[in-house]
N, C-alpha and C positions, 0 to 999 in steps of 0.2 A: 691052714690059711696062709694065704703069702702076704695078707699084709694083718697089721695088730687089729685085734677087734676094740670098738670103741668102749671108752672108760662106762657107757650107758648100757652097752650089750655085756660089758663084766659083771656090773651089777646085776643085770638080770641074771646073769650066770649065778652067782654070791646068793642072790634071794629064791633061787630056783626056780623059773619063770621062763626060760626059753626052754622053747618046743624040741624033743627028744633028738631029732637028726642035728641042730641047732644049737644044741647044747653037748653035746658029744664033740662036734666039729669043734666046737670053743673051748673045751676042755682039754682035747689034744693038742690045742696050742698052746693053750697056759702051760701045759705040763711039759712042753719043749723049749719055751720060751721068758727065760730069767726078767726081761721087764715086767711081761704081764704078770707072770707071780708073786714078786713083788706090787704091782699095784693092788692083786687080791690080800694079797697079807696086811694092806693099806686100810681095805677094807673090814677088814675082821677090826681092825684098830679101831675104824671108824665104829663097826657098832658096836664097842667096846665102850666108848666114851658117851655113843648116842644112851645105851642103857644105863650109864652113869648117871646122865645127867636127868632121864625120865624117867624112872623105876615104876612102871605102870603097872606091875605087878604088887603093889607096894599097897594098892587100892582093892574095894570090896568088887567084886565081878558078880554080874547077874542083872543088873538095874539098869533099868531104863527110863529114857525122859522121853513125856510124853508130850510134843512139841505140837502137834496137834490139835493140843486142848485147848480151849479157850486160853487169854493170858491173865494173870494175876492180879490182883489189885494193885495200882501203882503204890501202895501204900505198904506193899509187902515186899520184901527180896528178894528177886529172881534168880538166886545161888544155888538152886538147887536141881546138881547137874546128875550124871552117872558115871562112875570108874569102873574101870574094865583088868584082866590079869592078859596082857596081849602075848605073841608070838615073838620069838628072839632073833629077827633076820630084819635088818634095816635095807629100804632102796632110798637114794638118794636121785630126786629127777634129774640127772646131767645128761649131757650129752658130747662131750670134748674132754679127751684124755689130753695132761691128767690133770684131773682138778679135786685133788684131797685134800682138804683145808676143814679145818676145828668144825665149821660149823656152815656148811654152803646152804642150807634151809636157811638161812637169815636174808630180809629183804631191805636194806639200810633204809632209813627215811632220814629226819634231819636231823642232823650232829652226828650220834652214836642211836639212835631210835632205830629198832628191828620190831620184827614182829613174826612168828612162827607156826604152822601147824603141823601136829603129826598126826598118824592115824596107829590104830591100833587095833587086834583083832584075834579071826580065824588066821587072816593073812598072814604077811609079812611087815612088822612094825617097818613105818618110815616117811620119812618129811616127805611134806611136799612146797615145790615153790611156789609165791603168788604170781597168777599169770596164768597156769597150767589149771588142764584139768584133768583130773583123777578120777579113776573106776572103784567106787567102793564095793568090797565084799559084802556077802550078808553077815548082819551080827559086827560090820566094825564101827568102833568109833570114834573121835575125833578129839582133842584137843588143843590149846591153845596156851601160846607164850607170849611175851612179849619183852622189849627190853625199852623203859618208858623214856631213859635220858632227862632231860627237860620238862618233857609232859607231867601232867599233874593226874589225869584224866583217862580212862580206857572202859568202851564199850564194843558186845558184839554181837551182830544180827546175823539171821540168815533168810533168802530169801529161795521160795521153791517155785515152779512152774507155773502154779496156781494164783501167782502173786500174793502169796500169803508169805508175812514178814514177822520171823518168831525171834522174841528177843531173848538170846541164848543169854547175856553175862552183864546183868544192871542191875541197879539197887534203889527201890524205892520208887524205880520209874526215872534213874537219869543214872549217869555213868557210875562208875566203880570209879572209888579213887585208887591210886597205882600202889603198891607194896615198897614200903621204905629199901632203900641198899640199891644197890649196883647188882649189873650181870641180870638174866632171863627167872622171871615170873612167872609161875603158869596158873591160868585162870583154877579156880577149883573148880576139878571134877570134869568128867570128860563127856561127849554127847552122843547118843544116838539118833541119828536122821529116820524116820519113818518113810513108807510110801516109795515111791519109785520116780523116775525123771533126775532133773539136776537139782542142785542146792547149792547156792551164792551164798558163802561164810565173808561176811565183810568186818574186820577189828577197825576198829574206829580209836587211835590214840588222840588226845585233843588235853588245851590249857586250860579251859573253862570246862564245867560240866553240861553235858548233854541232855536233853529231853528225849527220852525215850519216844515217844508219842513221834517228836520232831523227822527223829532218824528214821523211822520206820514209814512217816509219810516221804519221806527224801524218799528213800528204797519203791515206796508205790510206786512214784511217777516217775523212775527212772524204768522201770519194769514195762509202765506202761508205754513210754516212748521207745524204748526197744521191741514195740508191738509182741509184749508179751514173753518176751525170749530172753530167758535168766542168760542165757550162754555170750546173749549181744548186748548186755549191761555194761552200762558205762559208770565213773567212779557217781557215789550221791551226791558230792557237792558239799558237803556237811561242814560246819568248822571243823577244822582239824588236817589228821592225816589218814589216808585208808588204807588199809590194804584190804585185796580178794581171793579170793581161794573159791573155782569150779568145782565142785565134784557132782559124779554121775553116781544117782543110787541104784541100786540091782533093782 
């Protein structure tokens, strides 16, 4: 190559994902070429730290949530998700060398407030940003962090094709309160999406606690003013702060 390939095209290099003529060519550059080897060695770093910090292997694998099913009495917990034993190759969605930094899946909100998703699977474990949207494997599944700052409060929906709005991570029928201490939280237990099409994961961090019922009508008629199309969804409106995360099911 006569010029360096992008810190996005290494990573696809890193998680094995570029196509054989594609991946050859990139590979003879790295192997000529002292910066981008260095950026791959950045890389092993990076999912060095990424498996530190989520040991998704650490969980029982097999188990699935069945999102599909009716929802629960609001009188009961909707804690109960599924963990998966995933793959040990992280991609991180960037696109501009170099940008190796602790944690670039984090999407700041107010103060110090983040919030995170990864996937996890057959694939290749690894973040993704909000904003993007992601191609899931069969068989992966999805987790969540967050880092609360100030918030008191943390709920999380997702919404599919059919405008059907399943509430992934609430208690009782209104938000989860946040987990005492500093530094990233991760919801228990990780999810499997059914079905095929996309699915709109939205974490909702907020001061007050949430109506379950509430956010899930916000999620309808945003659905429905996008004429039906999860992909053209705008944020709910909801007290609080949002973030979204697209993904495409197989």
């Amino acid at each position: 190559m006569s010029t360096h390939p992008s810190e996005w095209t290494l990573r696809r290099l890193h998680a094995r994902e570029l196509p054989g003529p594609e991946s050859q060519q990139a590979w003879e550059h790295v192997s000529s070429c002292t910066e981008c080897r260095e950026v791959m060695k950045g890389l092993e770093a990076d999912q060095a730290r990424f498996e530190e910090e989520v040991p998704f292997d650490r969980f029982a694998a097999e188990v699935e949530r069945a999102l599909r099913k009716p929802p629960a009495a609001p009188s009961r917990p909707r804690l109960n998700g599924f963990l998966v034993a995933v793959a040990a190759t992280v991609l991180l969605v960037v696109a501009v060398r170099p940008l190796l930094s602790p944690s670039p899946s984090l999407n700041r909100l107010k103060g110090g407030a983040s919030a995170e998703l990864r996937i996890g699977g057959d694939g290749p474990q690894r973040a993704v940003l909000p904003g993007t949207t992601e191609a899931l494997l069969p068989g992966e599944r999805v987790r969540l962090g967050y880092v609360a700052d100030s918030y008191r409060y943390v709920m999380a929906v997702s919404v599919d094709d059919t405008g059907e709005v399943s509430a992934l991570y609430s208690e009782q029928g209104m938000s989860l309160p946040v987990e005492a201490g500093a530094g990233t939280h991760w919801l228990p237990e990780s999810v499997l999406f059914t079905g095929t099409g996309h699915e709109r994961v939205v974490l909702v961090l907020s001061d007050k606690p949430l109506r379950v019922e509430a956010v899930q009508a916000a999620a309808r008629r945003i659905w429905e003013a996008a004429g039906g199309k999860v992909a053209a969804m705008s944020t709910l409106g909801v007290e609080g702060e949002e973030l979204h995360w697209l993904l495409r099911k197989p």
